[in-house]
C-alpha positions as CSV (number, residue, x, y, z in Angstrom):
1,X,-84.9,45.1,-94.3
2,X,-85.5,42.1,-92.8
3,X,-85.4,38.6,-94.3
4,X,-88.8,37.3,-92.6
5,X,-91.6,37.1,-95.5
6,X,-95.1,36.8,-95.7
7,X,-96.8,34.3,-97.8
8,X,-100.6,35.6,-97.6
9,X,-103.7,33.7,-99.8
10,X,-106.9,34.1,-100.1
11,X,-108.7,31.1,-100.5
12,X,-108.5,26.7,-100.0
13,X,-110.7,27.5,-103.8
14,X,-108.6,26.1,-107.0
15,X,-105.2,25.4,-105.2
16,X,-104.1,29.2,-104.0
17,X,-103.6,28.0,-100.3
18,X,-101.3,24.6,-102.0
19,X,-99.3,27.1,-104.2
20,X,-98.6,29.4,-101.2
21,X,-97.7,26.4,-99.4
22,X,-95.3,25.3,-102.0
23,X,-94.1,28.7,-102.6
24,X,-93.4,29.1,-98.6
25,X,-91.3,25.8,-98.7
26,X,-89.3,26.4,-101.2
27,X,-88.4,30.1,-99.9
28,X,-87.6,28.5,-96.6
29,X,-85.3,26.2,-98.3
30,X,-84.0,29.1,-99.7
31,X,-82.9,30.3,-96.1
32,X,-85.9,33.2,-95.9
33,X,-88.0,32.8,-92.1
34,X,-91.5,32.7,-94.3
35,X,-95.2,32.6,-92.6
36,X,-97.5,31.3,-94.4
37,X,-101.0,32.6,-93.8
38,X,-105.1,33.3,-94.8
39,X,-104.8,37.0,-95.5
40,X,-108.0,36.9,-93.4
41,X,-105.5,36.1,-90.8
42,X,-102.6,38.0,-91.2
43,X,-103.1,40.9,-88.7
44,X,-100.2,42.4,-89.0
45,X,-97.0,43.3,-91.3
46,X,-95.2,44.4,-88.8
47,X,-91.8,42.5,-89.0
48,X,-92.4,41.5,-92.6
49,X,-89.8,42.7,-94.8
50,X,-91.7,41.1,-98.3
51,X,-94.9,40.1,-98.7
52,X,-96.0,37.5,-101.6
53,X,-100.0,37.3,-102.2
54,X,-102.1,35.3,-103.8
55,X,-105.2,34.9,-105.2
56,X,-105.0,38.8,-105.4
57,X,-108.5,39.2,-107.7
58,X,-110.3,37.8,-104.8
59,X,-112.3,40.1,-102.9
60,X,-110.6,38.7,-99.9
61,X,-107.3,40.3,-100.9
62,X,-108.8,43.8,-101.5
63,X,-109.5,43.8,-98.2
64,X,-106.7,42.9,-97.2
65,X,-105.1,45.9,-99.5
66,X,-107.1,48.0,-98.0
67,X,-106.5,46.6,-94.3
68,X,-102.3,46.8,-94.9
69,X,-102.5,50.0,-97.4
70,X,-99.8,52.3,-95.7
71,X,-97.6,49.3,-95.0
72,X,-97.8,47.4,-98.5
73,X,-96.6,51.0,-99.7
74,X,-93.4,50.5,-98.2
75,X,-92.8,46.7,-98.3
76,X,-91.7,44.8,-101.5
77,X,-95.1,42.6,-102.7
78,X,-94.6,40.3,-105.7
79,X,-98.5,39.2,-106.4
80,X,-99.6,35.7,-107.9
81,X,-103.3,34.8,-110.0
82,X,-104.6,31.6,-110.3
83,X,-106.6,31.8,-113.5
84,X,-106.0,32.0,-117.1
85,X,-104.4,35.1,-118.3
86,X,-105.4,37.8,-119.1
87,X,-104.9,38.9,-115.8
88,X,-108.4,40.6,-114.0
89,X,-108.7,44.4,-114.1
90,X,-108.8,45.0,-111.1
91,X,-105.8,43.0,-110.2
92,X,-103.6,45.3,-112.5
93,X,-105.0,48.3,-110.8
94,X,-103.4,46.5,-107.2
95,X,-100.2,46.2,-109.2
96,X,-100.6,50.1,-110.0
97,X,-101.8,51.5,-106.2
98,X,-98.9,49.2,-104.2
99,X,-96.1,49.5,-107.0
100,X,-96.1,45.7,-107.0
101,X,-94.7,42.7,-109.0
102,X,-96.2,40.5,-111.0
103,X,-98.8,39.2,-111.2
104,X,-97.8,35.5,-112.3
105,X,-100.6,33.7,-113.7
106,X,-100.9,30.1,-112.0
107,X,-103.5,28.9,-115.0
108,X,-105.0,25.4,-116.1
109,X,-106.8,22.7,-114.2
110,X,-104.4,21.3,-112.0
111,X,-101.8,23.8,-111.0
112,X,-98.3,23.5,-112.0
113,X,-96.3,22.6,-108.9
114,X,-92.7,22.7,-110.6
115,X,-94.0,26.5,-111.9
116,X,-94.7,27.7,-108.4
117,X,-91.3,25.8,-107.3
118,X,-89.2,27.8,-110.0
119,X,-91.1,31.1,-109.6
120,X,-90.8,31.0,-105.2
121,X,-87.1,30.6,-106.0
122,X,-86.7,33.1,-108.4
123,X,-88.7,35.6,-105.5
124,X,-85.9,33.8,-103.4
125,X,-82.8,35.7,-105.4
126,X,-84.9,38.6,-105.7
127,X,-85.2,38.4,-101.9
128,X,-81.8,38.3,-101.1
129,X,-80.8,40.7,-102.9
130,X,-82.9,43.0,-101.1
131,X,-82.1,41.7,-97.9
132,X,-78.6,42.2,-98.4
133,X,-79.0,45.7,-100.1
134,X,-76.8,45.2,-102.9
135,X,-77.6,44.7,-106.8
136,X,-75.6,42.4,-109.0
137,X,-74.8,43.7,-112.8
């Protein structure tokens, strides 16, 4: 597994592309090599050993999905919302078809930025410990 990650969003709409940013920082300054990209521009996931995608009800992201199906299969994805919970249908179907975590639920008006900062370092352990291939007790 390798320790580079993809950070993919969907949209500039209601802050997804600022809490991808933020969550791509702070991974970095976790010691991950993180890209940070549109999913529209995300060609490939070749190299990618995790892959963290937000806004995942946009349409933009089942295409995505359904551009990236055989690798997502195989590659850790932990998924983030923006909206208010309950989370979209058809985002827990994703969660189903890719054996995915999450989703996390970025909600509200203004997004919480010390949220995102706690939940890209949590995704940070997580990430090491599969880079690393061991589990803690």
């Amino acid at each position: 597994m390798t320790d580079r990650v993809l950070v993919a969003y969907t949209s500039k709409i209601a802050a997804t592309d600022e809490i991808a940013q933020i969550i791509g920082t702070e991974l970095a300054g976790c010691g991950l090599r993180v890209t940070v990209l549109s999913v529209a521009a995300a060609d490939t996931l070749h190299g990618f050993g995790a892959v963290i995608m937000g806004d995942a009800a946009a349409r933009d992201a089942h295409r995505f999905v359904r551009r990236h199906k055989v690798s997502l299969r195989r590659t850790p994805v932990w998924l983030f919302h923006r909206g208010i919970p309950p989370v979209p249908n058809d985002v827990t179907r994703m969660v189903r078809k890719l054996g995915a975590n999450g989703p996390v639920s970025f909600d509200g008006a203004a997004p919480d930025w010390n949220r995102s900062k706690a939940w890209a370092r949590y995704l940070a352990d997580q990430l090491t410990v599969l880079h690393r291939g061991f589990a803690s007790n």
